[in-house]
C-alpha positions in Angstrom: 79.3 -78.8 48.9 76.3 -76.9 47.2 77.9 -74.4 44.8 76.2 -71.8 42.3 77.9 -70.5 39.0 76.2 -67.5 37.5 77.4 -68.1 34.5 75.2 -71.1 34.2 72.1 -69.5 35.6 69.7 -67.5 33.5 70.0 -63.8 33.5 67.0 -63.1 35.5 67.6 -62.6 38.8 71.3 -62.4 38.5 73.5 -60.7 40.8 73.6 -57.5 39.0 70.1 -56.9 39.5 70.3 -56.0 43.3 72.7 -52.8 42.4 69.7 -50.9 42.2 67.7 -51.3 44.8 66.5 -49.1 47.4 66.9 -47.6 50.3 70.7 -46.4 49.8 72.1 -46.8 53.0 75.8 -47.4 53.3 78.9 -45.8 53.5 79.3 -43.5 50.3 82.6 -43.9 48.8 84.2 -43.5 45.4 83.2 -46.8 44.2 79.3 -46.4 44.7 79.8 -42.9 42.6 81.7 -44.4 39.5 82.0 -48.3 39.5 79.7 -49.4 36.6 79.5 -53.0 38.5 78.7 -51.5 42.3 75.9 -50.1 43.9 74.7 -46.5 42.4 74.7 -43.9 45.4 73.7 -41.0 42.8 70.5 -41.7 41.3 69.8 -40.4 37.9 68.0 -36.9 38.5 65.5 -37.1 35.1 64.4 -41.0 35.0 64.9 -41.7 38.6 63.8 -38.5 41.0 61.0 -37.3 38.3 58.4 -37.7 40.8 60.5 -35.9 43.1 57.8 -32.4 44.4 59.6 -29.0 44.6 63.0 -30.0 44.0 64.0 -28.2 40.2 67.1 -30.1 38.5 68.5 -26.9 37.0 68.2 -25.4 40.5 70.1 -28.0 42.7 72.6 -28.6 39.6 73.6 -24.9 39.9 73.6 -25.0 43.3 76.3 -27.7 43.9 78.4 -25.5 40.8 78.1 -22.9 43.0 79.2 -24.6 46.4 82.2 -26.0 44.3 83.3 -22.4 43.2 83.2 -21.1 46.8 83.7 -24.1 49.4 85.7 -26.7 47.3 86.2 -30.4 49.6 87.8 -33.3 47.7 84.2 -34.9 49.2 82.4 -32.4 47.5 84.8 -32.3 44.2 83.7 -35.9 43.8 80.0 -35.6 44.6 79.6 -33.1 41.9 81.6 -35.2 39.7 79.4 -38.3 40.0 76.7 -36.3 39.8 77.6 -34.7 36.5 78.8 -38.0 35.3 75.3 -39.8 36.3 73.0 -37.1 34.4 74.7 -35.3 32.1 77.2 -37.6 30.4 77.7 -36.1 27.2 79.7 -32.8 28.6 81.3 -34.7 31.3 84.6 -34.9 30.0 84.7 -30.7 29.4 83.3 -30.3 33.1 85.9 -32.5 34.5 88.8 -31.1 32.9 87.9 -27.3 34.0 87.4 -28.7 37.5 91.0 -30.6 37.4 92.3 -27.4 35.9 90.7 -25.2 38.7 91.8 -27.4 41.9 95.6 -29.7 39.5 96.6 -30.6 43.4 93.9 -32.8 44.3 94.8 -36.6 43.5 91.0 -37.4 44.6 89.6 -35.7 41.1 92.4 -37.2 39.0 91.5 -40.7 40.2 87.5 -39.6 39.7 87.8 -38.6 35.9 90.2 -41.5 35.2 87.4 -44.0 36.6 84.6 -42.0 34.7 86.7 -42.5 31.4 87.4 -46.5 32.3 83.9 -46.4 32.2 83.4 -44.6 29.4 85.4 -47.7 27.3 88.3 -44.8 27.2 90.9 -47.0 28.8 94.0 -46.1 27.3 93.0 -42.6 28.2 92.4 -43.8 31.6 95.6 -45.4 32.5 97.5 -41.9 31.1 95.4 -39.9 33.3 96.2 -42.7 36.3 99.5 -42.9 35.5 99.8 -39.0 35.3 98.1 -38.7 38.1 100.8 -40.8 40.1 103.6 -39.6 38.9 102.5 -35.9 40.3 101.7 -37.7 44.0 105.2 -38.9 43.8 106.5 -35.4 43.8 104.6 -34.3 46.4 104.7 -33.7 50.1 104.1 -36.9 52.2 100.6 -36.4 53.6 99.7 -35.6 50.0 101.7 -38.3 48.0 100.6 -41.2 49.9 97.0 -40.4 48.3 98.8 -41.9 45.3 97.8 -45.0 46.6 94.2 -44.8 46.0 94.7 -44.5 42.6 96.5 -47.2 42.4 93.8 -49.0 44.1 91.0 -47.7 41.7 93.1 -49.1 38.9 93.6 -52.4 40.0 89.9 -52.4 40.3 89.2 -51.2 37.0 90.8 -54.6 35.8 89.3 -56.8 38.2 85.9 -55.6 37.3 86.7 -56.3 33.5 88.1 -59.9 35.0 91.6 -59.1 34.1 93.6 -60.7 36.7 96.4 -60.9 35.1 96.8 -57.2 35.3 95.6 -56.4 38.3 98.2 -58.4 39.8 101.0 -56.9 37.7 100.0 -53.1 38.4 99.3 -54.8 42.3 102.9 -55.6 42.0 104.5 -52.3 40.4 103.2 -50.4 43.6 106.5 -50.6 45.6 108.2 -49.4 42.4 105.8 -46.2 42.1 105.5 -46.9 38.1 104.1 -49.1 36.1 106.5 -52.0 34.6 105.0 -53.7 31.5 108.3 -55.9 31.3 107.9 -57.2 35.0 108.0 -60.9 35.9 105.4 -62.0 38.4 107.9 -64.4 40.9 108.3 -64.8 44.5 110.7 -61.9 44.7 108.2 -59.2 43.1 105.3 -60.6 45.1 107.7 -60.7 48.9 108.6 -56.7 48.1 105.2 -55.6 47.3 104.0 -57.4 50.4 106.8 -56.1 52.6 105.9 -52.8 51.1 102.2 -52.9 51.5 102.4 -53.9 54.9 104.7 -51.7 56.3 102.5 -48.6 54.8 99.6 -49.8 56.5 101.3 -50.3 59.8 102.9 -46.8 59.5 99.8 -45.5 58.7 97.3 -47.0 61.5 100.3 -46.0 63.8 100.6 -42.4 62.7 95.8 -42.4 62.7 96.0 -41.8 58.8 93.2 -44.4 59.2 91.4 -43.9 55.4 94.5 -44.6 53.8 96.2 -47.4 55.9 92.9 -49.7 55.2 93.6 -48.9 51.3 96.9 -50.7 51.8 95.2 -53.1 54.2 92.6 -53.8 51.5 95.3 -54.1 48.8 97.5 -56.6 51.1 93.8 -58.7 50.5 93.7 -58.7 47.1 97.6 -59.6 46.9 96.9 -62.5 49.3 93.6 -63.5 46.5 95.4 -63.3 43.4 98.5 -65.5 44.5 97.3 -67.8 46.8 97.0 -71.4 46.0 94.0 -72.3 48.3 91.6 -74.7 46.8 89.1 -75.1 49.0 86.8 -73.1 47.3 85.3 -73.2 43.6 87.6 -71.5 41.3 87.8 -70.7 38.0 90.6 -69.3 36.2 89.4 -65.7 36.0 89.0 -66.1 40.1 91.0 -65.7 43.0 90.9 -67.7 46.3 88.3 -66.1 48.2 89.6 -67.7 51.5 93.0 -65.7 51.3 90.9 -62.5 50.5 88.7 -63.1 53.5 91.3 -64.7 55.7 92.9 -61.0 55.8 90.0 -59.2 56.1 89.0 -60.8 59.2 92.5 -59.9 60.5 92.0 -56.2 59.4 88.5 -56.5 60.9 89.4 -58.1 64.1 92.1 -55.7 64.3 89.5 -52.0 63.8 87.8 -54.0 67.0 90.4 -54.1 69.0 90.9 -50.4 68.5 87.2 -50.0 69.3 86.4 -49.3 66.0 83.9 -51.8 65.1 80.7 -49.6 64.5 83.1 -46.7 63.0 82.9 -45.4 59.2 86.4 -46.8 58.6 85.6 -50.1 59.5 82.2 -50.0 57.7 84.3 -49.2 54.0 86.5 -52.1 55.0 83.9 -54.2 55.2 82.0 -53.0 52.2 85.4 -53.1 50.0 84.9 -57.0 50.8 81.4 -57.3 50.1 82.5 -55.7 46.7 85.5 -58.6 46.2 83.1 -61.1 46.6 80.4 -59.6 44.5 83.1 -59.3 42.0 84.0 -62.7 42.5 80.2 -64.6 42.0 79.9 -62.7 39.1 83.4 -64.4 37.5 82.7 -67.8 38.5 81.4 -70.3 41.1 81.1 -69.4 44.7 79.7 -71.4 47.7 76.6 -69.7 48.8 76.7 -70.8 52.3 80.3 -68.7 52.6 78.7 -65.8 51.0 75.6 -66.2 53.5 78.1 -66.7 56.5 80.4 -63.5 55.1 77.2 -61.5 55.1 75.4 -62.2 58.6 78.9 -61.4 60.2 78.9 -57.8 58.5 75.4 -57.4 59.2 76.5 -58.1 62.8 78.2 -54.9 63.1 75.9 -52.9 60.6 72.9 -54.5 60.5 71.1 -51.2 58.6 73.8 -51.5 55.5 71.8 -52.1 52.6 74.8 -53.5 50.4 75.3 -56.3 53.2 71.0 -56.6 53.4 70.8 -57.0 49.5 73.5 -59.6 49.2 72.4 -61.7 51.7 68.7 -61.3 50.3 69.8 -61.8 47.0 72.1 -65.4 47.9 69.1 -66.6 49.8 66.2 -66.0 47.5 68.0 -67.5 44.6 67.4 -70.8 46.6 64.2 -69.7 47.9 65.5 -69.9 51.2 63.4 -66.6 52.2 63.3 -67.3 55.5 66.7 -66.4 56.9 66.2 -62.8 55.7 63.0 -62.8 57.8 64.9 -64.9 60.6 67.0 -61.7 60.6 64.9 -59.0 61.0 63.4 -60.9 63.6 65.9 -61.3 66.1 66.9 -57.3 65.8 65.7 -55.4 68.6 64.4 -52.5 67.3 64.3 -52.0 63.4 66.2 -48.9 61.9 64.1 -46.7 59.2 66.5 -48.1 56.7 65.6 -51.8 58.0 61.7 -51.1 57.7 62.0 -50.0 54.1 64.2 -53.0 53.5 61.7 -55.1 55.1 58.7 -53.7 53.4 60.5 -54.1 50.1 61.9 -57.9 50.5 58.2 -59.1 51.6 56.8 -57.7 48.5 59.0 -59.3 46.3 58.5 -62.9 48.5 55.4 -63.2 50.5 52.0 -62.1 50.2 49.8 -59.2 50.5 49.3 -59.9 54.0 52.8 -60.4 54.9 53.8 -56.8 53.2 50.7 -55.5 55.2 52.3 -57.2 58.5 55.8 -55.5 57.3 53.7 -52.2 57.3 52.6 -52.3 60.5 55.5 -53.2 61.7 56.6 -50.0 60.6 54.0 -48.1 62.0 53.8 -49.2 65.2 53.5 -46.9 68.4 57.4 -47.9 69.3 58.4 -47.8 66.0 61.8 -45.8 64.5 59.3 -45.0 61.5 56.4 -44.0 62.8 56.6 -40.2 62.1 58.2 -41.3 58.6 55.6 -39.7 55.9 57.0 -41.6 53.0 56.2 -45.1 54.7 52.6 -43.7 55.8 52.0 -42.5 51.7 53.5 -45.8 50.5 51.0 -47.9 53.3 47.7 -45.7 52.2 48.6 -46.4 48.5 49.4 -50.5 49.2 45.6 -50.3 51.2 43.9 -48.8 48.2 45.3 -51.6 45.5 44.8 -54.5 48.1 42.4 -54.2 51.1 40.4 -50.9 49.7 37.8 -50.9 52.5 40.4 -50.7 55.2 42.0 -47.8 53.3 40.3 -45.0 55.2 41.2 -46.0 58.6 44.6 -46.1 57.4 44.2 -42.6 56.1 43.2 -41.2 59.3 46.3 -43.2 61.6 48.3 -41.5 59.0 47.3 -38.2 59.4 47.1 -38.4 63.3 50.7 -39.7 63.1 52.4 -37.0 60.8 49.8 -34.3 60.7 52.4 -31.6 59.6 53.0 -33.6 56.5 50.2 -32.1 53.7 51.3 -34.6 50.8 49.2 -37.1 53.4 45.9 -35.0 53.2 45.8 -35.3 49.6 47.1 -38.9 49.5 43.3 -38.9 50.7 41.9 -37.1 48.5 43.4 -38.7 45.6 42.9 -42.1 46.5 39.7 -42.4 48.7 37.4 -40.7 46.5 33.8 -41.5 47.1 34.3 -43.7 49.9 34.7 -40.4 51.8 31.8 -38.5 52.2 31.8 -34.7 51.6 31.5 -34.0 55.4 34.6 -36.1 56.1 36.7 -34.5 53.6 35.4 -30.7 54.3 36.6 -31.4 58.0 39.8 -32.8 56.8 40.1 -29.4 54.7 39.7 -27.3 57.7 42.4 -29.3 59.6 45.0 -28.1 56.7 44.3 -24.7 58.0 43.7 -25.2 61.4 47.4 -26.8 61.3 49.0 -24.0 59.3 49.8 -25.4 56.0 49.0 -23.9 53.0 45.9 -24.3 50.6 45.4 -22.3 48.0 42.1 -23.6 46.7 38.8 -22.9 48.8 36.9 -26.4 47.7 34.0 -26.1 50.9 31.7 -25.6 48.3 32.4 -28.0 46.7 32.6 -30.9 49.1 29.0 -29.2 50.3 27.6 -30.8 47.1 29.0 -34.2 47.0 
């Protein structure tokens, strides 16, 4: 059985490095915004989106303060919250406390601050705000106080991710109680109520369409089933679970969404990605078989084959046996490539293959019957490629560009910047007139000039 431990490879090229890689598409949820070991849905405005054109930080930063004060969402509540968290750190814990002081109903922030302050190393703090936090769901109306669940969820998580077990099972267990019992003994009778109790909520809730939270419970029968099971069959080490159990009931979960013809459906995409998370968690504790995580990741990619957390993963387990061609095998065999799935594509063969296979990704991407032909971005990013590796094809490049987006300016001046003398000043005094001729702004008359080159 051929299994990897992180722990005994080098740092480079560890798991953690995929959690920032690019394009972000996935299901946003309240992991990606504040879980310091999960993929980062909010970038960091200043080191991140610098090269960003005619977007001001103050201006979208005051923007979303402004939505907040006259359209507040929990969604929205949380975005802002990440966001504040992500680029301005050092007021965070001011902002958040006027925000939970403007909208004290809404579990959804509570659980937000109290994962920003896990993260800040402020755990005692944390748990008070969690445990606050619960107690007030527990007083409220049903529809409201079975939110308290997510909390409990996040802070379960929260010791998991620092690989304490040990207490993720004991808070697992103090659900059905509704408080937290430091004095609890972790026996067959605690662990048959809590399961009793999880299950029941879910089925309750799937029956009643309360969808978001009934896979919460679903998720947290999972992890039950991974921290007390006794399967072997898998490499373990003592700050692991069995990964089988985990899986074993997600399937179930899974199979189940199906059935309700949910399978391509938001819900069952978080379900799904909540898993990815358990056994990212997992490989970063201890030894995993590679050909379960591989297996695990082609079926997910099955039902969302654009998800860039289930692309990365799977890259990221094949390349660290140089195995790259499964992750071209799958592209391959997909029909027709989402936008998402070119990017992807473009950015795995530049790490693996060659100049010409990244130039073979491009076209790909370009391509008459292509999802990404009228994508601007890809064309920029191709013209620039062309003028570092094939500089005498860069022109022709230029020109497919501009016949394929020619409302986009940015690719006009792509030209201009890059081409320089290898475009005489004929060529780039008719491209000039095309800007105008197509209605887009120029603010510089520069006929003159190209008259003299």
């Amino acid at each position: 059985m051929n299994v990897y431990d992180l722990e005994k490879a080098s740092v480079t090229g560890g798991i953690e490095n995929i959690l920032d890689l690019e394009p972000r598409n996935y299901h946003a949820s309240v992991e990606t915004y504040f879980s310091p070991f999960w993929f980062k849905h909010i970038l960091r405005w200043k080191q991140d989106l610098v090269a960003c054109h005619g977007v001001s930080y103050l201006w979208f930063r005051t923007t979303l303060h402004h939505l907040l004060d006259i359209a507040f969402t929990d969604d929205l509540g949380e975005y802002v919250l990440a966001f504040e968290w992500r680029n301005e750190p050092e007021t965070i814990k001011k902002f958040a406390k006027t925000l939970i002081k403007k909208h004290s109903d809404r579990i959804r922030l509570y659980n937000a601050y109290a994962m920003i302050e896990w993260t800040r190393g402020n755990k005692d703090t944390a748990s008070g705000v969690f445990m606050a936090a619960i107690n007030m769901a527990r007083s409220m109306l049903d529809d409201i106080g079975d939110d308290a669940i997510l909390l409990w969820r996040s802070w379960i998580w929260c010791y998991l991710e620092d690989g304490d077990t040990d207490a993720a099972l004991k808070h697992l267990l103090c659900i059905s109680d509704g408080v937290v019992n430091a004095a609890l003994e972790v026996g067959p009778t605690a662990i048959i109520r809590t399961k009793q109790y999880l299950t029941s909520k879910r089925d309750h809730l799937l029956h009643t369409n309360s969808t978001t939270n009934a896979l919460i419970f679903a998720e947290l029968v999972a992890l039950l089933a991974y921290l007390i099971s006794t399967d072997r069959t898998q490499p373990q080490s003592n700050s692991q679970g069995s990964i089988m159990a985990y899986l074993t009931e997600i399937t179930s979960h899974s199979r189940n969404l199906t059935s309700r013809k949910s399978s391509e459906s938001s819900h069952h995409e978080w379900l799904l990605q909540s898993s990815a998370r358990l056994f990212f968690n997992h490989a970063r504790a201890g030894p995993f078989q590679p050909a379960l995580l591989r297996s695990t990741m082609q079926q997910y990619l099955t039902h969302f084959p654009s998800n860039s957390i289930f692309l990365s993963i799977f890259e990221w387990n094949e390349a660290r046996f140089r195995i790259e061609g499964r992750v071209r095998a799958f592209f391959n065999t997909q029909p027709k490539l989402t936008l998402s799935q070119h990017i992807f594509r473009i950015h795995h063969e530049s790490k693996v293959g060659t100049i010409h296979s990244v130039r073979a990704a491009f076209e790909h991407a370009v391509d008459v019957t292509s999802a990404a032909r009228s994508n601007a971005g890809i064309w920029r990013l191709y013209v620039f490629f062309m003028a570092k590796n094939f500089r005498d094809k860069t022109k022709d490049v230029w020109y497919r560009a501009l016949r394929a987006c020619p409302w986009v300016k940015e690719l006009y001046i792509v030209g201009f910047e890059v081409l320089g003398k290898e475009v005489d000043g004929k060529e780039l005094m008719g491209t000039w007139r095309v800007l105008g001729e197509k209605g887009l702004r120029v603010h510089v008359d520069l006929e003159e000039i190209f008259e003299d080159m």
